[in-house]
N, C-alpha and C positions, 0 to 999 in steps of 0.2 A: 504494500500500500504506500502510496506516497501522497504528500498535501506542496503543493507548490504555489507560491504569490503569482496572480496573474492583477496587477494595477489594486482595484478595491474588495478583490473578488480573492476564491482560495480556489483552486483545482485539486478535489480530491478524483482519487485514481485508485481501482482496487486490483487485487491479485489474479482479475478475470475480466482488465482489461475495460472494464464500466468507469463512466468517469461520471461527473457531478459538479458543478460551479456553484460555488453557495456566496452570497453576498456579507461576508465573517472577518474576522479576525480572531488571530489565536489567542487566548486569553492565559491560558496557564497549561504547563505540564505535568503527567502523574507519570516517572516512570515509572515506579514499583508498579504503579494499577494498569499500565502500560493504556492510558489513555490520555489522550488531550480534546483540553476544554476551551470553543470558540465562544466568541461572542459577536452580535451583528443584528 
């Protein structure tokens, strides 16, 4: 999975090749919970 900045926007991208533009910003990282948290 990858999250990439594209301008105001984020491009997430998953391991099957689907992708998703959400209008976010990253707001914090959990790695232990191995999750991140946007906000937008």
């Amino acid at each position: 999975d990858t999250i990439e900045p594209d301008g105001d926007n984020l491009l997430i991208c998953n391991i099957f090749g689907e992708q998703k533009v959400v209008k976010a910003s990253i707001h914090s990282l959990s790695l232990v919970d191995h999750k991140i948290y946007l906000k937008g």
